[in-house]
C-alpha positions in Angstrom: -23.9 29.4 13.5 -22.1 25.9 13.5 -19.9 25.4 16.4 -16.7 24.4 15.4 -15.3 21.1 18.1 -12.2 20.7 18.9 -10.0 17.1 18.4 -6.4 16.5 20.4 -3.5 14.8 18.5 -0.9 13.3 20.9 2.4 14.6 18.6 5.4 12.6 19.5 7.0 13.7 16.2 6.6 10.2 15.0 5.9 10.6 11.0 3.6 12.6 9.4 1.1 14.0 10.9 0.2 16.8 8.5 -2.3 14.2 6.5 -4.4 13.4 9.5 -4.6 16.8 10.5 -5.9 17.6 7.0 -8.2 15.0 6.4 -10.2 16.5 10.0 -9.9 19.8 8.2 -11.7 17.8 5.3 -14.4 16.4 7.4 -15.0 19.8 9.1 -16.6 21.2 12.1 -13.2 20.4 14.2 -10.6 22.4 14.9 -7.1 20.5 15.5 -4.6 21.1 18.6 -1.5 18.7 19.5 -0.6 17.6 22.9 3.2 17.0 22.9 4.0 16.1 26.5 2.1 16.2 29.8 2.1 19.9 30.3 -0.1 20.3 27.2 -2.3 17.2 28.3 -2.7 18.8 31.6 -3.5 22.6 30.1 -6.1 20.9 27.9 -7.6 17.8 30.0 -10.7 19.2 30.9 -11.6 20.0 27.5 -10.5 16.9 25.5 -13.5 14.7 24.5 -12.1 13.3 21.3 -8.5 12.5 21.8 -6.4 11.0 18.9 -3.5 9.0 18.9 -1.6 8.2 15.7 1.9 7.1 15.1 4.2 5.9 12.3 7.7 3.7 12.8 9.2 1.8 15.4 7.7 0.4 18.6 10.4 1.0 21.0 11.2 4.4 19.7 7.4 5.6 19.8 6.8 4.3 23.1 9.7 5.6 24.7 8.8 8.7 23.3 5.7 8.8 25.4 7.7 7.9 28.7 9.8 10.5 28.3 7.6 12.9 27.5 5.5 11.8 30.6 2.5 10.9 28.5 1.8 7.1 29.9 -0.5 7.9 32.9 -2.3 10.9 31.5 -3.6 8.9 28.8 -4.3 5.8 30.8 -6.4 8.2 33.1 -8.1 9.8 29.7 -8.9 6.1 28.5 -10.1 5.1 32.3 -12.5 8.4 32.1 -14.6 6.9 29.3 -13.9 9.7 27.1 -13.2 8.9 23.0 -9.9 7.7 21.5 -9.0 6.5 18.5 -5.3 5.1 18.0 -3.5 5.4 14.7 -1.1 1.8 13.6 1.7 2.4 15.9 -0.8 4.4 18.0 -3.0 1.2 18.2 0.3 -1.1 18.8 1.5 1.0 21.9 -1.5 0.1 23.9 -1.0 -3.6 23.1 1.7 -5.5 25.9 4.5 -5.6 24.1 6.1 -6.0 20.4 8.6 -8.8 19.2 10.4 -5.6 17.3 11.9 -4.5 20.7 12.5 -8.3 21.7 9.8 -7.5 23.8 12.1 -5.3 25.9 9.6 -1.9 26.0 6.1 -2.4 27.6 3.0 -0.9 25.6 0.7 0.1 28.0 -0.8 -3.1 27.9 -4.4 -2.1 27.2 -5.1 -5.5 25.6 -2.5 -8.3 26.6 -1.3 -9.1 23.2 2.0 -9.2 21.7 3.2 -7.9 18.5 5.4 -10.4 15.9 6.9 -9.6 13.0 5.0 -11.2 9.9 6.8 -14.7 8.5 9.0 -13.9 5.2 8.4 -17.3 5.1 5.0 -17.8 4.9 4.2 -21.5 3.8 1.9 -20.6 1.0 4.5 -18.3 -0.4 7.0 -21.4 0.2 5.4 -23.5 -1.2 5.8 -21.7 -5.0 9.5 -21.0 -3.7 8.5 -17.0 -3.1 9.1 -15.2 0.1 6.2 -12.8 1.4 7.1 -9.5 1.3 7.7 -7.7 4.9 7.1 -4.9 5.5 3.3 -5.4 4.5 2.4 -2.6 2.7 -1.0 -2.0 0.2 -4.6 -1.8 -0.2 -5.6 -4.8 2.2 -9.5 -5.8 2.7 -10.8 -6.6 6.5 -11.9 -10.2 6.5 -14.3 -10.7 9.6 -16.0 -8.0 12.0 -16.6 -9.2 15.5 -19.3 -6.4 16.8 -22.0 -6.1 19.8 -23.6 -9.1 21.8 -26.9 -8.7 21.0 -28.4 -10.8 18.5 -30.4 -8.8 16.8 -27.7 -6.2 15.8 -28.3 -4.9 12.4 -26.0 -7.1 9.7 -25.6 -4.2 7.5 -24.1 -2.3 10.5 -20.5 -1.4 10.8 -17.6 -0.9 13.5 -17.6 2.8 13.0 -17.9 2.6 9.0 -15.5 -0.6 8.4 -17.1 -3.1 6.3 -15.9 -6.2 4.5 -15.8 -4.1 0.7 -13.4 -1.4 0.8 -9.8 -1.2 1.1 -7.8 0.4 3.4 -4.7 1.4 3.1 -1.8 -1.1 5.5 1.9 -0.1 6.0 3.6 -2.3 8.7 5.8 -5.3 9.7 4.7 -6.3 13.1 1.1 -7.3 14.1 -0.7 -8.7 16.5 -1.0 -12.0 14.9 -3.4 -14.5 15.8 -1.3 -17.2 17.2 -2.0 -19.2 20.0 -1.5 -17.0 23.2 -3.3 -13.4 20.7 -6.2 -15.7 19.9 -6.9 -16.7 23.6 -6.8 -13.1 24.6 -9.0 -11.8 22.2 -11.2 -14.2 23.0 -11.3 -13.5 26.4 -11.6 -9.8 25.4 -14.5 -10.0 23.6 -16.3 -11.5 25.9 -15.8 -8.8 28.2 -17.6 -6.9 25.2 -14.6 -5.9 23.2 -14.8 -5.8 19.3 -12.1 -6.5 16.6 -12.3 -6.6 12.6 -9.3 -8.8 11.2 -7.5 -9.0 8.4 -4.9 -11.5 6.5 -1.8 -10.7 5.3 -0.6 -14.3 3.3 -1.7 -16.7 5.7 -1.4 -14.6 8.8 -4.4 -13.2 10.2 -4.3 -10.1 12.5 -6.0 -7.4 14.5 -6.8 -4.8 11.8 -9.2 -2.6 14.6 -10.5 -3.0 18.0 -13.0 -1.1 19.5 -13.8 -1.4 23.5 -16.5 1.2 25.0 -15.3 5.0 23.9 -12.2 3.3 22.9 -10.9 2.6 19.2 -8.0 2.1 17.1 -7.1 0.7 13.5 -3.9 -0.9 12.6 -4.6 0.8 9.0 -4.4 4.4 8.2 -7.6 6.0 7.9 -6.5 8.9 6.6 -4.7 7.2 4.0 -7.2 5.1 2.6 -9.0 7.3 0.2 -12.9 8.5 1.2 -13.3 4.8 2.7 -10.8 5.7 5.2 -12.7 9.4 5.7 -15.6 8.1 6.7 -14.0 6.0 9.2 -12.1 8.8 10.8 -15.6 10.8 10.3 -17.5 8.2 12.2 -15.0 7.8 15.2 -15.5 11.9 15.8 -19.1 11.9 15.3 -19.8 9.1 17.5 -21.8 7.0 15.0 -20.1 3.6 16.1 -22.1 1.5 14.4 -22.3 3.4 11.2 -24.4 2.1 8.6 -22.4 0.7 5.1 -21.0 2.9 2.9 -20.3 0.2 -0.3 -18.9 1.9 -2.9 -18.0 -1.2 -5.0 -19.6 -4.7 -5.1 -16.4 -7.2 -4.0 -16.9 -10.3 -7.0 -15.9 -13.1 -5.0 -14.9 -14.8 -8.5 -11.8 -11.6 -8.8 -8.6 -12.9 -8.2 -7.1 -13.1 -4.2 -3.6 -12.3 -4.4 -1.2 -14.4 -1.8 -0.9 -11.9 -0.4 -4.6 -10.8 0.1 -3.5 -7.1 -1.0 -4.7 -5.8 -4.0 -2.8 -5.1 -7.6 -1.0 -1.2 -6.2 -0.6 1.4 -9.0 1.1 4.3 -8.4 1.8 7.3 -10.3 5.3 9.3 -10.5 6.0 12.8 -11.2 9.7 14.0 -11.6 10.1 17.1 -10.5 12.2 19.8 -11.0 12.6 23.8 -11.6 12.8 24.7 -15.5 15.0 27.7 -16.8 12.2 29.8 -15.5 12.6 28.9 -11.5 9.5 27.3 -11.7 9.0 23.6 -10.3 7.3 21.3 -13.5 6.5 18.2 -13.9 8.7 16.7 -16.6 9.9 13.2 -18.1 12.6 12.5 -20.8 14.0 9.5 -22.2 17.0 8.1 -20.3 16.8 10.8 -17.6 17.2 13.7 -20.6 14.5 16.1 -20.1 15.1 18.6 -22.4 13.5 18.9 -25.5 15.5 18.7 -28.4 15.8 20.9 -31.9 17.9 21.6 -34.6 20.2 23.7 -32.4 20.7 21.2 -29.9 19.2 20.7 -26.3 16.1 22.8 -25.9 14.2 23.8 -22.8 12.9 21.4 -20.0 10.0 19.5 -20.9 6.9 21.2 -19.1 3.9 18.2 -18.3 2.3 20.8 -16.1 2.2 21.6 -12.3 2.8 19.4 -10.0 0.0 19.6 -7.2 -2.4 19.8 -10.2 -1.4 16.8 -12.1 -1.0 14.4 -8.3 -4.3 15.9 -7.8 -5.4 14.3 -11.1 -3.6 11.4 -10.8 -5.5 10.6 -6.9 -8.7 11.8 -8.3 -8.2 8.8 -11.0 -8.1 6.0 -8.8 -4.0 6.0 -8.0 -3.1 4.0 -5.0 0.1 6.1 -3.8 1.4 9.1 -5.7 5.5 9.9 -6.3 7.2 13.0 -6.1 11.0 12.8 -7.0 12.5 16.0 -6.9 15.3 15.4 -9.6 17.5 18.6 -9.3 17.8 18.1 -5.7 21.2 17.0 -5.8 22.0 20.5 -6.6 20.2 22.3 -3.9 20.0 22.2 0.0 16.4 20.7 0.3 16.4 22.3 3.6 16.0 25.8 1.8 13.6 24.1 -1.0 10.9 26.0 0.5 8.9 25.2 -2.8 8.8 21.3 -3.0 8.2 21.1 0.6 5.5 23.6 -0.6 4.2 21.2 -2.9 3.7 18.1 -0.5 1.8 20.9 1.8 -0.6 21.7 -1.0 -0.8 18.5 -2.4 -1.9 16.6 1.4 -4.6 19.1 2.0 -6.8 17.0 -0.5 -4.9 13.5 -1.5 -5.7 11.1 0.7 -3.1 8.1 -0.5 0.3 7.9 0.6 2.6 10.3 -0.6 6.7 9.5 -1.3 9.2 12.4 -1.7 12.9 11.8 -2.6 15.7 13.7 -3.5 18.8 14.8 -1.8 17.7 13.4 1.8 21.3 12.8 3.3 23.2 14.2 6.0 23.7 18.1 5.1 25.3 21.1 6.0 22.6 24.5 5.7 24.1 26.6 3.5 23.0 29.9 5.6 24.0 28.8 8.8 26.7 26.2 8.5 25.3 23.7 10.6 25.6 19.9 10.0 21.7 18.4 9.4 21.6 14.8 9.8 19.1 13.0 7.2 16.7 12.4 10.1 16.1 15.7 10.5 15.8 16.7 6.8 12.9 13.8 6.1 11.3 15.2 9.2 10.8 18.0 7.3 9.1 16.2 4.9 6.7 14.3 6.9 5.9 17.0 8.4 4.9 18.5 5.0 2.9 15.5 4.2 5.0 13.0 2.8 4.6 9.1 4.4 7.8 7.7 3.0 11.1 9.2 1.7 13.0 7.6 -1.5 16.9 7.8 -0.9 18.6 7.6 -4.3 22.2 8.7 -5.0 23.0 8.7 -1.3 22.1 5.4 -1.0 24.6 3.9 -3.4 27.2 5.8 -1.1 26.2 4.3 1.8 26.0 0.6 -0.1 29.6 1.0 -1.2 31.2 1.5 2.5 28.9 -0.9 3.8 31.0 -3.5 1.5 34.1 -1.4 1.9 33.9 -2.3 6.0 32.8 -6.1 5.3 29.3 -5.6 5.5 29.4 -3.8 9.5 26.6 -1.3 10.3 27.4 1.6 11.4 23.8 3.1 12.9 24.5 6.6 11.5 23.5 5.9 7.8 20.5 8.0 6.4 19.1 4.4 6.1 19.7 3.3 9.5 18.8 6.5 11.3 15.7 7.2 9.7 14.2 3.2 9.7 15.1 3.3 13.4 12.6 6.6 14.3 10.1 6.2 11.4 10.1 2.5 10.8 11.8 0.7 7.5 8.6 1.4 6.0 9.3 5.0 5.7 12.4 4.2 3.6 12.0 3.6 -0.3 15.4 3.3 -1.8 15.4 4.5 -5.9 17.6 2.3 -7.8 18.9 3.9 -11.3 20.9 0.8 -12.8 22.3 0.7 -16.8 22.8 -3.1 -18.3 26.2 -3.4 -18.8 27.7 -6.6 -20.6 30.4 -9.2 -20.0 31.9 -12.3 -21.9 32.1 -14.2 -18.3 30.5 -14.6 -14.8 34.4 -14.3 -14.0 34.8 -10.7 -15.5 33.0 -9.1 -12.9 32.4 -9.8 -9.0 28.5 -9.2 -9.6 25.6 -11.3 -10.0 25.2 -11.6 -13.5 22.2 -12.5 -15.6 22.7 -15.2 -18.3 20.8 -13.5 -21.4 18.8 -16.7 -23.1 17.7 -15.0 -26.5 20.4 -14.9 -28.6 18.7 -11.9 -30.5 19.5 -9.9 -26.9 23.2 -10.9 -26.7 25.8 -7.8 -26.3 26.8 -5.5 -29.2 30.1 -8.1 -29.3 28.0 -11.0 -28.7 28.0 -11.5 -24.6 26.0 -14.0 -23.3 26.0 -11.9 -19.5 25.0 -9.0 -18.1 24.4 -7.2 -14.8 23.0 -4.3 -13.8 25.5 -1.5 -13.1 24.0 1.3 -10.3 24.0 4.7 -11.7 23.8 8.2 -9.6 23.2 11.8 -9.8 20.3 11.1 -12.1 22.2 8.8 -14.1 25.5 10.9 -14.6 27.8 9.2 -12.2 28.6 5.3 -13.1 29.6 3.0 -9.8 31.2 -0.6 -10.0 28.1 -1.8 -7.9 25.7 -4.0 -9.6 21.9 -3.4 -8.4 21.2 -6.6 -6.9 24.3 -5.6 -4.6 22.7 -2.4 -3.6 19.3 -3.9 -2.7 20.5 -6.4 -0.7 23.1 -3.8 1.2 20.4 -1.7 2.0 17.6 -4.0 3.0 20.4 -5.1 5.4 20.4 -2.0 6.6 16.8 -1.1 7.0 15.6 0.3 3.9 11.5 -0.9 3.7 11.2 -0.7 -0.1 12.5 -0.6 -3.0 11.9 1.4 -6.4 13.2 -0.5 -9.0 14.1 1.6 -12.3 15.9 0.9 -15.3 17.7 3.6 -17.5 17.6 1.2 -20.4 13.8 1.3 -20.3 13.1 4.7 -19.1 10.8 6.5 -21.5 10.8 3.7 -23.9 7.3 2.9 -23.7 8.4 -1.0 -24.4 7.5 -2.2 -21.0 9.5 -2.9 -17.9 12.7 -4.2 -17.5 11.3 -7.7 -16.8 15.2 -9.4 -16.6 16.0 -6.7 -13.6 12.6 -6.9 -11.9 13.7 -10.9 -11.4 16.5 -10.3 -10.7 16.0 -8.2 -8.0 12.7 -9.3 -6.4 13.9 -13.1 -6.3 16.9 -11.9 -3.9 14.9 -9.5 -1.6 12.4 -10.1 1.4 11.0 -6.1 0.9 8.5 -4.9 -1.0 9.9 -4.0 -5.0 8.3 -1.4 -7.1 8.8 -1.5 -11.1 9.4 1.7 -12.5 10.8 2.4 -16.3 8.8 1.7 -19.5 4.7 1.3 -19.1 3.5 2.2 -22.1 0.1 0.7 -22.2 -2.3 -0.9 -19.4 -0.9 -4.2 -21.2 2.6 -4.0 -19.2 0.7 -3.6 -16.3 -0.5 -7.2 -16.5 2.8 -8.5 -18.0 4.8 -7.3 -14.8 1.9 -8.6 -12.5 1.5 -11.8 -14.0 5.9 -12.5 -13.3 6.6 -15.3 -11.5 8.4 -13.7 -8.6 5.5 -12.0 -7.3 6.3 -7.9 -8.1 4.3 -5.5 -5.3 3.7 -2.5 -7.3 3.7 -0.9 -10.8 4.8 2.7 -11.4 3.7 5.0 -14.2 4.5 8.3 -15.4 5.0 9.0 -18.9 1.5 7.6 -20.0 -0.3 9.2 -17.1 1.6 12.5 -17.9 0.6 12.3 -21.6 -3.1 11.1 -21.0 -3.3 8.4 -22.9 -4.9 6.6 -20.5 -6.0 7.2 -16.7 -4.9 5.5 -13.6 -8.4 3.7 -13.5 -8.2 2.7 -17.1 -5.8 0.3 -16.4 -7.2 -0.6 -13.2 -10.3 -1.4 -15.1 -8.0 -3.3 -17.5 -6.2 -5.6 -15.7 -9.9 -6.3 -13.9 -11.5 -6.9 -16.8 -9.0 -8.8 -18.9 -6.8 -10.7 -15.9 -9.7 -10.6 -13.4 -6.7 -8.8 -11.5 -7.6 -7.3 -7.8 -7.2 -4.0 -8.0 -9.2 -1.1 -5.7 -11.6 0.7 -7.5 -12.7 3.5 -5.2 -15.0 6.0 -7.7 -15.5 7.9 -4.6 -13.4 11.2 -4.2 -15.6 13.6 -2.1 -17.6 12.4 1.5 
C-alpha cells in the first residue's frame, strides 16, 4: 500500500494557488494542506517536513501579509530546523532583504541580503534600436548559468533539483534581484558559504532565477507553470533528488535566434466563451464579434467550436504557451453566480500547466441574491482561486480610462485596475482592448493620436488620409470617443501589466493582424502587448514577430478552433522558416 505524504502551502490569499495544489495532485503520493496564519503552523509543526511557500503580486502587500498573520518567526524557525522549503517568485522574494517596489520600506526576512529592483524599461540594448524593454517581464525565459556544489568532481550532467540550461520556464515579474554591484558581492559571499543559484537574463539584466542553500530552495519562476519541465522541478524538490539528473527534452541550437529579450516567441491560444440558446457554455468565434450563424431567415444559432475544457486541453497538449478564456456574455451576468465558468477554470487547472487568463465582467458588483456591494478584488479572487493567473478587464476598463481623463489624469486607488495590481501585482492585470478604425480629414478633427495612412489604396471611403482607433465596449456594441492608444496609456498609468491588443476590423478576417494598431500601440507603452484579431496562417505569426516595435505575444483562435493547423505547427514554422525561438516542449505527461 503506498503511503500517501503530506506537503504544507503557506496561503496568504496571494494569487492562485489552485495550480500548484494541482500540479502536487499530478505528481502524486502527497496530499496537500494550507497553513494560513500561526495557529495552523503551530497545529501542524511537528508534522511539516516539506513546507511550500508560493506567492503571486506585490512585495509589500505579501509580506505584510505574513506579519500580520504572525507567520515571520515560525518560518524562520522551520528554515533554521533544516527541514525542506521551496519558495514560489514572490515566495522566493520575501526572504530576500528588501525590494525597490516598496522603496525599500518593508523588510523580507532577509534570508539572503539582496535587494530587489525593478527591471530598466530602458535597457541600453533596447535603446539603442529606439525600443523600450517591456516590464513587467513576462514569458518562456531559459536559465543561463547554474552555480552548484564545491566539489570538483560533481557530475556535469547534474542539475539543481531538475533545472538545466534547455528548457523553459515560465517568468512573470517586474522586480528581481538583479546582479548589480552590491547583489553580485552578496551572492558571492553566499556561495562560498555553499549556497547555489541558477541565473537568468532578462535584456541585458541578469538575475537570481533559483537559489538553493542546504534543505532550502526557491525559484523566481513558476514551476507549476512551466509545462512538465516545471513538474519535474516541483517533483524533484518533494522527492529530495537535489541534484536530479537532466531531463532534455529538446536540443537548444545555439544558431536559433536570441530575442532581446532572451524570452522566447509566446503563442497563446483564445477561446471566447459563452452560453448558447441551450444554457450550455461553447466555445464560439464570429466575424466582427457576431457569433451567430447566419441563413436565409436571418441570424441563426450561436456558433458551437466545442467545449471549452476540452478544446484548452487540446490547445496545451499542442505546445500553447498560455491559454485565454474570455467569457463574452459576462456583461450580462453576475460572475459571482457563474458557477459554470469558474467551473471551467477548475477543470481546466487540474491538467494545464501554462498560465491561464479569464476576463469578463470583473468590476465592482452588487450580488444579485444578497445585495451586497463586491469590489473587483474580491470577484478575481474568485478566479484565481479557480485557477486563473491573470484577469483581462475589458469594458470596465474603458470606464475607468474615461474618468481617469475626466479628473486630469488623478488616481483614485479604488479602480478595478488599481486595487487588484496593488494585492496581485500588475502582472495579474491584462486589459482587452476592442478598438474600430475610424477616419478623419485632419489630425485637428479629433483630440486623438491619429495614424497617417501612407497607401493611398487604404485611404477612407471619402478619401481620408487619418485614422485612429476608436475603443469599443460591451463586445463591440457600445462606441466611446476614446482612441486606443488613450486607453493603454491611461491604464498602464494606472497599473494594468498587459495588454491584449484586438482589432474589430480584423476580427475573423483571416487577413492577418492589424499591423497599423499593433505600432501604434506598442511604440507608446512600456508593458507587455499581445496581438489578437486576424491569424489566419502560421505566416502572420512571423509577419507580427518580425515588426519593428518588438510585439510580446501572438494570439490565435479561429485557426486553432477550426484545425487547420496546431499550436506547434506554427511553432515549428516560425522555427524552421525565421529560425524564430519559440519553446517546443513535446512532453505532456511526467
Amino acid at each position: 500500500m503506498t503511503t500517501i505524504k503530506t506537503v504544507y502551502v503557506i496561503d496568504v490569499e496571494s494569487g492562485n494557488l489552485q495550480s500548484l495544489s494541482n500540479a502536487i495532485k499530478y505528481i502524486g503520493g502527497y496530499d496537500i494542506k494550507f497553513i494560513q496564519n500561526e495557529e495552523d503552523f503551530k497545529q501542524f509543526d511537528s508534522k511539516i517536513e516539506k513546507l511550500i511557500f508560493p506567492g503571486v503580486g506585490n512585495f509589500g502587500h505579501f509580506v505584510k501579509q505574513l506579519h500580520d498573520r504572525n507567520l515571520v518567526q515560525p518560518i524562520n524557525d522551520y528554515i533554521k530546523s533544516g527541514r525542506s522549503l521551496m519558495g514560489i517568485c514572490v515566495g522566493l522574494q520575501s526572504l530576500f532583504k528588501s525590494s525597490e517596489e516598496n522603496q525599500f520600506a518593508v523588510d523580507g526576512l532577509d534570508l539572503l541580503s539582496v535587494n530587489l529592483n525593478k527591471f530598466n524599461v530602458d535597457d541600453p540594448i533596447f535603446k539603442a534600436i529606439n525600443l523600450k524593454k517591456s516590464v513587467p517581464s513576462i514569458g518562456w525565459n531559459h536559465v543561463s548559468e547554474i552555480k552548484i556544489g564545491k566539489d570538483e568532481d560533481l557530475d556535469s550532467s547534474k542539475t539543481l533539483y531538475g533545472i538545466n540550461l534547455v528548457n523553459k520556464y515560465y517568468f512573470v515579474h517586474s522586480y528581481a534581484a538583479i546582479l548589480n554591484e552590491e547583489n553580485t558581492k552578496a551572492v558571492d559571499e553566499a556561495i562560498v558559504k555553499g549556497w547555489e543559484f541558477s541565473f537568468a537574463t532578462y535584456g541585458s539584466e541578469s538575475f537570481i532565477a533559483a537559489a538553493s542553500y542546504k534543505n532550502f530552495f526557491a525559484t523566481q519562476f513558476h514551476p507549476e507553470k512551466s509545462g512538465i519541465a516545471g513538474i519535474r522541478v516541483l517533483k524533484n524538490f518533494l522527492d529530495g533528488n537535489k541534484y536530479a539528473k537532466n531531463e532534455i527534452n529538446i536540443d537548444r541550437n545555439s544558431s536559433i535566434e536570441k530575442t532581446l529579450s532572451g524570452l522566447s516567441r509566446r503563442i497563446i491560444a483564445c477561446l471566447d466563451v459563452r452560453s448558447n440558446d441551450n444554457g450550455d457554455l461553447v466555445v464560439t468565434k464570429g466575424d466582427q464579434y457576431n457569433v451567430r450563424e447566419s441563413n436565409t431567415e436571418g441570424e441563426g444559432e450561436i456558433r458551437n467550436l466545442g467545449k471549452p475544457v476540452e478544446l484548452a486541453t487540446r490547445y496545451y497538449r499542442q505546445g500553447a504557451d498560455e491559454v485565454t478564456f474570455l467569457n463574452i456574455t459576462s456583461f450580462r451576468n453576475s460572475p459571482i453566480n457563474d458557477l459554470p465558468m469558474l467551473k471551467v477554470l477548475t477543470k481546466a487547472a487540474e491538467t494545464i500547466f501554462v498560465p491561464l487568463t479569464v476576463g469578463g465582467g470583473i468590476k465592482d458588483l452588487v450580488d444579485p441574491v444578497s445585495g451586497e456591494l463586491v469590489p473587483a478584488v474580491k470577484v478575481a479572487d474568485l478566479y484565481f482561486r479557480s485557477g486563473a493567473d491573470k484577469v483581462s478587464i475589458g469594458s470596465d476598463a474603458v470606464t475607468i480610462a474615461e474618468k481617469y481623463y475626466a479628473d486630469n489624469k488623478q488616481k483614485t486607488g479604488k479602480s478595478s485596475i488599481e486595487t487588484i495590481s496593488a494585492t496581485f501585482g500588475v502582472q495579474a492585470v491584462v486589459i482587452s482592448v476592442d478598438p474600430k478604425r475610424k477616419y478623419v480629414t485632419s489630425p485637428k478633427d479629433t483630440t486623438m493620436s491619429v495614424i497617417e495612412i501612407k497607401d493611398p489604396a487604404k485611404y477612407g471611403p471619402n478619401g481620408e488620409k487619418y485614422c485612429y482607433y476608436q475603443v469599443t465596449s460591451q463586445g463591440g456594441r457600445k462606441v466611446h470617443e476614446l482612441g486606443a492608444l488613450e486607453l493603454c496609456q491611461a491604464c498602464e498609468a494606472l497599473g494594468a501589466g498587459e495588454v491584449l491588443l484586438n482589432s474589430i476590423d480584423h476580427d475573423g478576417s483571416n487577413k492577418g493582424y492589424n499591423l497599423e494598431l499593433l505600432q501604434q500601440i506598442k511604440s507608446n507603452v512600456s508593458i507587455p502587448v499581445i496581438a489578437s484579431s486576424g491569424a489566419g496562417k502560421p505566416e502572420h505569426f512571423q509577419e507580427v514577430f518580425e515588426m519593428e516595435c518588438g510585439i510580446d505575444a501572438a494570439l490565435g483562435a479561429g485557426l486553432f478552433h477550426r484545425g487547420e493547423y496546431e499550436v506547434n505547427d506554427v511553432k515549428k514554422f516560425l522555427l524552421n522558416n525565421a529560425n524564430m525561438d519559440v519553446r517546443l516542449e513535446t512532453d505532456v505527461e511526467l
